[in-house]
PLY file of the C-alpha trace (Angstrom):
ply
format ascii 1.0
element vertex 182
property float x
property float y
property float z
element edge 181
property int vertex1
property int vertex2
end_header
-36.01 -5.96 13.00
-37.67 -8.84 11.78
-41.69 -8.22 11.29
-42.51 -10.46 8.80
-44.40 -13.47 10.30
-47.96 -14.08 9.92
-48.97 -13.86 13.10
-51.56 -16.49 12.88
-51.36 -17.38 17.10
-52.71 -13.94 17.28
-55.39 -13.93 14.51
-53.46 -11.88 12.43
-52.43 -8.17 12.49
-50.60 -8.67 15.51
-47.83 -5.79 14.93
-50.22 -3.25 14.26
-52.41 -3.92 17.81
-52.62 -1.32 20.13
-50.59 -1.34 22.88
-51.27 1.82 25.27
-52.83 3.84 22.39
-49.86 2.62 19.83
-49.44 -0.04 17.08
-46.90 -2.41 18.83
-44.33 -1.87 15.91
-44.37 1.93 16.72
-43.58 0.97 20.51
-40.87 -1.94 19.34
-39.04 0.60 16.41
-39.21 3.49 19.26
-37.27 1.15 21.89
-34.56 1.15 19.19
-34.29 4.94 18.28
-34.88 6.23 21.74
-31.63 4.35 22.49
-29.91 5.85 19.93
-29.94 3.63 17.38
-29.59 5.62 14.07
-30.99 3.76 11.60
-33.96 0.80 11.65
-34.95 -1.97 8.72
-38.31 -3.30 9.41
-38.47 -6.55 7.62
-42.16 -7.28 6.13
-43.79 -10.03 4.41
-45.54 -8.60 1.34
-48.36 -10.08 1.77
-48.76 -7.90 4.89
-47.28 -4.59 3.50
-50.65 -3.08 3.10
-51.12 -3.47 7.16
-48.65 -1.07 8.29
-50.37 2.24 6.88
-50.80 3.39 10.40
-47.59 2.47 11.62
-46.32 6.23 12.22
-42.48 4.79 12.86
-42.59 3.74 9.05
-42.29 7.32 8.56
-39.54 8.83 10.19
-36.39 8.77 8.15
-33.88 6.60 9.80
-36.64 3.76 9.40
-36.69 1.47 6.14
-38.65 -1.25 5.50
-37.43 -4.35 3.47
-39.04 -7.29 2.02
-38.79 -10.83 3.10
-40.12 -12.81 -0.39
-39.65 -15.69 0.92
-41.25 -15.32 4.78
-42.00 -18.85 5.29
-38.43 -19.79 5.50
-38.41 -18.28 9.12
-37.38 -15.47 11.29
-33.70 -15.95 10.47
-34.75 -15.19 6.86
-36.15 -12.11 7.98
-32.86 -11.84 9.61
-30.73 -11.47 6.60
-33.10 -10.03 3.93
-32.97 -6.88 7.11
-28.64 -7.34 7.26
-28.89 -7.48 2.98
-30.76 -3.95 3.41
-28.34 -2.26 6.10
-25.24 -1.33 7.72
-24.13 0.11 10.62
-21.95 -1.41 14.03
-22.72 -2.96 15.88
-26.15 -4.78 14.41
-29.31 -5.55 16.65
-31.60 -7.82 16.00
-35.26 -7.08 17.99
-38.24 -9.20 17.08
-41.02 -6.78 15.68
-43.55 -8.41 18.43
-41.15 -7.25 21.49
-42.97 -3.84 22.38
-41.81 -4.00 25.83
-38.14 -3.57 25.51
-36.54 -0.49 27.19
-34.57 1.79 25.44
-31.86 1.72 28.32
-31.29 -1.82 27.60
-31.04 -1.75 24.32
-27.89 1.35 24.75
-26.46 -1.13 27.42
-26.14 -4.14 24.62
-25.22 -1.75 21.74
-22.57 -0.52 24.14
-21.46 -3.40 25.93
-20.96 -5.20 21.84
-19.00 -2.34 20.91
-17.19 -1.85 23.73
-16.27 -6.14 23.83
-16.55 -6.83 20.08
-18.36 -9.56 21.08
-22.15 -10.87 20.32
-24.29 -9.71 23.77
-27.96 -10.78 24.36
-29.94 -9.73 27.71
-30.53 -12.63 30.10
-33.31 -11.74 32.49
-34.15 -14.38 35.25
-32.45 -17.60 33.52
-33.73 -16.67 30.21
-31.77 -15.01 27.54
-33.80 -12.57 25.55
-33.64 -10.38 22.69
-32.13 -7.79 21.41
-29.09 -9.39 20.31
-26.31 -6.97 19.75
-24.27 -7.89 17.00
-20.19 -7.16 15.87
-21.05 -5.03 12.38
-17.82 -7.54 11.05
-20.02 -10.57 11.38
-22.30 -9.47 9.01
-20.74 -11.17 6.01
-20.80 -14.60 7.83
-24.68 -13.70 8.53
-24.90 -13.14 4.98
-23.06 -16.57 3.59
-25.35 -18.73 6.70
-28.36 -21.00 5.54
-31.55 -19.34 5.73
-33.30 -22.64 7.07
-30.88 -22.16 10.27
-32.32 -19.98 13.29
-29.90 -17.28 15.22
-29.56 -19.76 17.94
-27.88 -21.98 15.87
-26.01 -19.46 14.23
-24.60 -18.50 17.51
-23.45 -21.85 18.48
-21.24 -22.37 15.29
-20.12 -18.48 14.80
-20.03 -16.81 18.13
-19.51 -19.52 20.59
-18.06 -16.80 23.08
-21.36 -15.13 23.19
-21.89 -12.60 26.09
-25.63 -12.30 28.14
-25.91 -9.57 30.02
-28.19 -9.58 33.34
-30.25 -6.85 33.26
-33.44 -5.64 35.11
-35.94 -5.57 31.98
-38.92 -7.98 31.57
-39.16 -6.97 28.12
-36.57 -8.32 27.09
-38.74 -11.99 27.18
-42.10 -10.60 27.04
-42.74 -11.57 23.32
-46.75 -11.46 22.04
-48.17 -13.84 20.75
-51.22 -14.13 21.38
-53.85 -11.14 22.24
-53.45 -12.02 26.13
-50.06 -11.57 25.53
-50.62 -7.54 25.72
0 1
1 2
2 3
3 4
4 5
5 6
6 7
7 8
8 9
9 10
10 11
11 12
12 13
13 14
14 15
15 16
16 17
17 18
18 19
19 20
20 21
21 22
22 23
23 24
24 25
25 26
26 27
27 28
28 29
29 30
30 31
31 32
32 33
33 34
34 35
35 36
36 37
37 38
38 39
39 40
40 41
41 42
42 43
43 44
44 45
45 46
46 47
47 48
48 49
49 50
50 51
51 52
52 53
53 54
54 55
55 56
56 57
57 58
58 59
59 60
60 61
61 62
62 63
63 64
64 65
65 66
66 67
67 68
68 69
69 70
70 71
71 72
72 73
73 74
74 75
75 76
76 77
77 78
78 79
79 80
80 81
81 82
82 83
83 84
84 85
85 86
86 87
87 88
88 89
89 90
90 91
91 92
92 93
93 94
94 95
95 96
96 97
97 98
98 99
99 100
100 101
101 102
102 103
103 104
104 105
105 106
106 107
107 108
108 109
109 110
110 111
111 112
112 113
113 114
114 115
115 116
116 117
117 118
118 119
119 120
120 121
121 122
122 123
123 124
124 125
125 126
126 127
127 128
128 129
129 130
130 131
131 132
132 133
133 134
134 135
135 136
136 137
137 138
138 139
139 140
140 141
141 142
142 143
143 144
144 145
145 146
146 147
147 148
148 149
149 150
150 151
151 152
152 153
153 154
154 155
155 156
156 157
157 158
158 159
159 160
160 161
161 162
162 163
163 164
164 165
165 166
166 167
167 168
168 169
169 170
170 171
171 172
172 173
173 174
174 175
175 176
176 177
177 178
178 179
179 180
180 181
């Protein structure tokens, strides 16, 4: 889950706002473990390590956190400095300022990508979203892509046969950005 931006839209430490009583990140890494999802990399710039102390979702044991050195590069970066720290089938791949993600829909992609061996992404309305749920045997040709790239473009060269999935979740394009965002 890639956490590692600035944040600078929002005036900084966006992923730690509040959000019903919670840092944001506790509400994104909870969408993933309440579905099930066994183990979580949380993918930080260091600059921004220090902000997290009262993330409690830090804590629990199937969460790590890695590193991104090199955060400016982009989210795709984040991307594979997260796949570089993991393993696991299939992979997902959840912004860290998408708090408003249901659980249920992120089981439904994990499923559906297991069950198809293909890459799935929500589409709600006529926009796809995120998570995107991710073959685990793709993760070496994640690995070997260009950092500079971005997943979209990833998709279009490696997983042209790309599955979206309607489903009946918001979330799933309610990203924050800014404070009104919440």
């Amino acid at each position: 889950m890639p956490a590692a931006g600035k944040g600078e839209r929002f005036g900084g430490a966006k992923l730690v706002a509040e959000i019903g009583g919670r840092p944001m990140l506790d509400r994104t890494v909870a969408s993933l473990l309440d579905a099930g999802i066994d183990r979580v990399v949380v993918v930080i710039a260091p600059e921004v390590r220090g902000q997290f102390a009262g993330v409690a979702a830090l804590g629990d044991a199937r969460v790590s956190v890695a590193i991104n050195p090199a955060p400016a590069r982009g989210m795709f970066s984040s991307i594979l400095v997260g796949l570089a720290s993991g393993e696991g089938d299939p992979i997902l791949v959840l912004p860290g300022d998408m708090p408003f993600v249901r659980a249920g829909t992120v089981k439904l992609l994990a499923e559906r990508c297991l069950a198809t061996g293909r890459v799935v992404t929500p589409r709600h309305g006529a926009s796809r979203g995120h998570p995107a749920a991710l073959p685990g045997r793709l993760r070496t040709a994640l690995l070997d892509a260009d950092p500079f790239w971005n997943l979209s473009a990833w998709f279009a060269a490696q997983a042209p046969d790309r599955l979206s999935i309607d489903v009946d979740d918001p979330g799933v394009i309610r990203d924050v950005d800014r404070p009104g965002d919440i």
